[in-house]
C-alpha positions in Angstrom: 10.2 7.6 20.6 8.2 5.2 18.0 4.4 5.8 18.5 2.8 2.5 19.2 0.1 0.6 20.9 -1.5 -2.8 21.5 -3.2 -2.1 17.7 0.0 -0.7 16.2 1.7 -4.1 17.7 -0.9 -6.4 15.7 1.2 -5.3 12.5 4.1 -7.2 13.0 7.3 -5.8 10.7 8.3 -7.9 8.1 11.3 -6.1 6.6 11.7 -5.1 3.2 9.6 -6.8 0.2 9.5 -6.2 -3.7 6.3 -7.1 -5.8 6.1 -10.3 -7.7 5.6 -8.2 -11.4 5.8 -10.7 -14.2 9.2 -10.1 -15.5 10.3 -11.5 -12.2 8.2 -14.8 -12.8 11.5 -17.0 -13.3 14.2 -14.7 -11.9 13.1 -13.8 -8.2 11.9 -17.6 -6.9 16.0 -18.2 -7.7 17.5 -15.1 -6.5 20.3 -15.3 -3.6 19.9 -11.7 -2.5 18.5 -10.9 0.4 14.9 -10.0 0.5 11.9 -10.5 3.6 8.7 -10.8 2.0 7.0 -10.6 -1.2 3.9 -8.6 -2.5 1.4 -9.6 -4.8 -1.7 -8.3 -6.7 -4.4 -10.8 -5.9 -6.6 -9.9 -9.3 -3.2 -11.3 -11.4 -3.6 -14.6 -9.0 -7.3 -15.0 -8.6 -7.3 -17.1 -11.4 -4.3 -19.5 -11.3 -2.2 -21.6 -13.6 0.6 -22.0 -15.6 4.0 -19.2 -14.9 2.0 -17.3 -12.3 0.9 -19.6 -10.5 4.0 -21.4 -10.6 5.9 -18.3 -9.5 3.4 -17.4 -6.8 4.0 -21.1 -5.2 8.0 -20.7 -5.6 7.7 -17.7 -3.8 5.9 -18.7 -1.5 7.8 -21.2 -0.5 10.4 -18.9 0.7 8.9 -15.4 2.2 5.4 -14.5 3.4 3.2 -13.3 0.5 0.6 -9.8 1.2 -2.1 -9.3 -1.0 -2.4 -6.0 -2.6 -5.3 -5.2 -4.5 -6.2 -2.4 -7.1 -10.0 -3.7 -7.7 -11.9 -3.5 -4.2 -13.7 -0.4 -4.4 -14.0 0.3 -0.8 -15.0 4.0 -2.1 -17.1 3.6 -4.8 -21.1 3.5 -4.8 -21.5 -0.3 -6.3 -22.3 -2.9 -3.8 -18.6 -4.9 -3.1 -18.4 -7.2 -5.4 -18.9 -10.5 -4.0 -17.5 -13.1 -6.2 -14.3 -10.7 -6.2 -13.9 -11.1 -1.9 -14.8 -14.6 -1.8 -11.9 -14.9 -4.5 -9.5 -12.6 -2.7 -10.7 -14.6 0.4 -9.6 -18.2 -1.2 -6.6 -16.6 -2.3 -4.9 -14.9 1.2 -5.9 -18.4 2.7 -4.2 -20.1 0.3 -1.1 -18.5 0.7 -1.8 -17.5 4.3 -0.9 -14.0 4.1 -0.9 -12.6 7.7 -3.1 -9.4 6.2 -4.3 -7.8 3.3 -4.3 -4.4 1.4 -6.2 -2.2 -0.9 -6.7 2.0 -2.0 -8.7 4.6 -0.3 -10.5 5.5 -3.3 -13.3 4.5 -6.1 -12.2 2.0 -9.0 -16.0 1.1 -10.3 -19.0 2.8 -11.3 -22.0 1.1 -12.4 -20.4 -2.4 -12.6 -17.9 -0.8 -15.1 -14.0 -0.7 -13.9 -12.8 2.7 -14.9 -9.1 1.1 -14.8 -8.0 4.1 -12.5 -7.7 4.7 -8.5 -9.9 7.5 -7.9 -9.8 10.0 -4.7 -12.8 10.6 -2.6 -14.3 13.8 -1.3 -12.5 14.7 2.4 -16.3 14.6 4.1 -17.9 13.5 7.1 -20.4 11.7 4.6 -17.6 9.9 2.7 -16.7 8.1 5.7 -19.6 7.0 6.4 -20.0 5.5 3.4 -16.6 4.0 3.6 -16.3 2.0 7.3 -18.7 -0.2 7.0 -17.8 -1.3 3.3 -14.1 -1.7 5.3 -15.7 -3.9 8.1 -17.2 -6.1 5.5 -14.5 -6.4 3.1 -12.5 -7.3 6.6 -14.8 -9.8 7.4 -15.8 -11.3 4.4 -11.6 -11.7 3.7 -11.5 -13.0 7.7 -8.2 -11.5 7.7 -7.1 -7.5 9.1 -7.1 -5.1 6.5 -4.8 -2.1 5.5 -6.0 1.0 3.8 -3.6 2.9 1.4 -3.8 7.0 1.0 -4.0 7.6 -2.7 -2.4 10.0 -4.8 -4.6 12.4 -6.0 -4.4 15.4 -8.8 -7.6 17.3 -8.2 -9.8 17.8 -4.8 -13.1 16.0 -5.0 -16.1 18.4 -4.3 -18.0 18.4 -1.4 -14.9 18.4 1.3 -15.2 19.1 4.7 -12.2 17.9 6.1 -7.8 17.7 6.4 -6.7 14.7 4.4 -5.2 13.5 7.3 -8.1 13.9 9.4 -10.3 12.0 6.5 -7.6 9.1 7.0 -7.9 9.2 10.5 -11.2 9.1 10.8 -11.9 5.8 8.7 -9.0 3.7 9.8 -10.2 4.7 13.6 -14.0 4.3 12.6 -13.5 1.3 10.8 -10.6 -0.3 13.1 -8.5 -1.3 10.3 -4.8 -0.8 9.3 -3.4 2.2 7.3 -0.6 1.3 4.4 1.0 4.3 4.5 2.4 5.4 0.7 5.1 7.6 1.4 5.8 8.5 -2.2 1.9 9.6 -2.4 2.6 11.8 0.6 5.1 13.7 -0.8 3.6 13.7 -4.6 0.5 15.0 -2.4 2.4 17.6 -0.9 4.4 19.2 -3.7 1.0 18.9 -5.7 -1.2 20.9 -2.8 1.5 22.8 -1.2 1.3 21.3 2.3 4.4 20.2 4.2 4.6 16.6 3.6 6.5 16.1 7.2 3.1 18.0 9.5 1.0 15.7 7.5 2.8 12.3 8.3 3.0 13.8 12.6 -1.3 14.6 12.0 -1.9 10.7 11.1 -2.7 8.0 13.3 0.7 6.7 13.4 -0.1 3.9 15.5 -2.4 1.9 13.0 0.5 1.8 10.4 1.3 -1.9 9.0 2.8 -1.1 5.8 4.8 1.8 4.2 5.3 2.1 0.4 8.2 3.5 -1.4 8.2 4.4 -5.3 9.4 6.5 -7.9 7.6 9.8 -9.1 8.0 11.3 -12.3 8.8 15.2 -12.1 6.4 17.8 -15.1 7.3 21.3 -15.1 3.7 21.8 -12.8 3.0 18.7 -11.3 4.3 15.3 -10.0 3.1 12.1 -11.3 3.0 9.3 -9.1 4.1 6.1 -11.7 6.1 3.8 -9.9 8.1 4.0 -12.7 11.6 4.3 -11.6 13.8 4.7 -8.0 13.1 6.6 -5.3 14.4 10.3 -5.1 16.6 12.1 -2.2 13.2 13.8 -0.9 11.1 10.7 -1.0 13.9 8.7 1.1 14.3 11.9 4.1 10.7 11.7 4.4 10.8 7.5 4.9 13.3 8.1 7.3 11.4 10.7 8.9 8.3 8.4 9.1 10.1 5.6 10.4 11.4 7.6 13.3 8.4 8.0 14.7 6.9 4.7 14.2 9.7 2.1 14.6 10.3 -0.8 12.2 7.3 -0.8 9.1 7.0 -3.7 7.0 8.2 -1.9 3.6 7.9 -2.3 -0.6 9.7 -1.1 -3.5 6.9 -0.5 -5.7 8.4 -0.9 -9.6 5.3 -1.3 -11.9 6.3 0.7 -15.5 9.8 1.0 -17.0 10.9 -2.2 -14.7 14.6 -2.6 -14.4 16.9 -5.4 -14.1 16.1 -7.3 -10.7 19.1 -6.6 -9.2 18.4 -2.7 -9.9 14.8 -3.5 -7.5 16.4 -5.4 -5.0 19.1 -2.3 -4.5 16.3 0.3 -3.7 15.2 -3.0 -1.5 18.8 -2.9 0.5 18.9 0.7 0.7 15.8 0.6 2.5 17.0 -2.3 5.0 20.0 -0.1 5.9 18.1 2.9 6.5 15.8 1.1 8.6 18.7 -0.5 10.4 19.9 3.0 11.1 17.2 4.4 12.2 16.2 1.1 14.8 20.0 0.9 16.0 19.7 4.7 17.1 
């Protein structure tokens, strides 16, 4: 049976969204394929005009638009940056996205971006630090708010605890959402030799809003999470797997390098429908 509660409900499924990337400026405001919501990077929007902003208000004219952002830095030891919230704010209102999303991790360090999502230690003291940067950002934004798990290539010293307990612990603490990144799982896994499927049944199912699907690329000794082509075989079982357990997740197709043709984006989109179909008929 899906796990789920009266928090889990909040999260209302939405089907299956691709981003709006530039290449798709002209193309996906016209398209006639079938598609259920949209997402966007707020820091390409905060400042609109011209294409983008007239693609953002085509597309918003036909699905619900989510917000999410690489430049928070819920993790990192900078203040949150306040001109960036009250512009993330200004933007989720204008296009009255239903919640918003960022990374578990640091992207700033001493008012410099460093350009990169950066893992934290697993430690009690991390997520201390962490919640109440996550109620701010939550209330500052005045909508709920969705953490993603990074992928990560090295542990961070100073660990105390499971990743998954880490996670569970500030989406609990903080009462916030968890976008769930099941390509990162899996990269995770292969690259710290856990099992990718005890890790998904040790989170706290329940607060999962969002899941996220990408391509990986495969190195003789490690995977690299790029988002730079389709899904594999493994990456797919383990969606399937996840969605089992919750029910219906809101769910992107996340294409950022190496973007294809539209139509290829919009096929990992539709294999995703059907497999979520599958898995909700049974």
């Amino acid at each position: 049976m899906p796990v789920g509660d009266a928090y889990g409900r909040k999260w209302k499924p939405l089907g299956v969204g691709i981003g709006l990337r530039r290449e798709f400026y002209t193309l996906l405001p016209e398209t006639s394929r079938a598609l259920d919501w949209v997402e966007i990077i707020p820091e390409n929007f905060l400042t609109l005009g011209g294409r983008p902003q007239r693609a953002l208000d085509a597309c918003g004219e036909r699905w619900t638009l989510l917000p999410h952002g690489v430049a928070l830095n819920v993790g990192g030891p900078d203040p949150l940056d306040e001109a960036y919230l009250a512009g993330l704010r200004a933007l989720v209102e204008r296009v009255d996205a239903p919640f918003f999303s960022d990374h578990l991790c640091y992207a700033r360090l001493g008012g410099a971006y460093l350009y990169d999502l950066l893992p934290l230690p697993f430690s009690e003291e991390a997520v201390e630090h962490v919640v109440p940067r996550v109620r701010e950002a939550q209330a500052r934004v005045g909508r709920p708010f969705l953490l993603e798990n990074p992928s990560y290539y090295a542990h961070m010293p100073g660990g105390t605890l499971a990743e998954a307990d880490f996670l569970r612990h500030v989406v609990e603490q903080a009462d916030c959402g968890l976008l769930l990144d099941v390509n990162n799982v899996y990269v995770n896994a292969c690259n710290h030799g856990y099992d990718p499927r005890a890790f998904v049944d040790a989170l706290p199912l329940e607060r999962v809003g969002q899941l996220h699907l990408a391509g990986h690329e495969r190195q003789p000794d490690v995977l690299i999470d790029t988002h730079g082509g389709p899904v594999c075989d493994e990456v797919w079982s383990l969606y399937r797997y996840v969605l089992e357990r919750t029910g219906p997740v809101s769910t992107l197709i996340e294409w950022d390098q190496h973007i294809p043709s539209l139509d290829a984006v919009l096929d990992e989109a539709d294999r995703a429908r059907a497999l979520m179909a599958r898995v909700e008929a049974r």
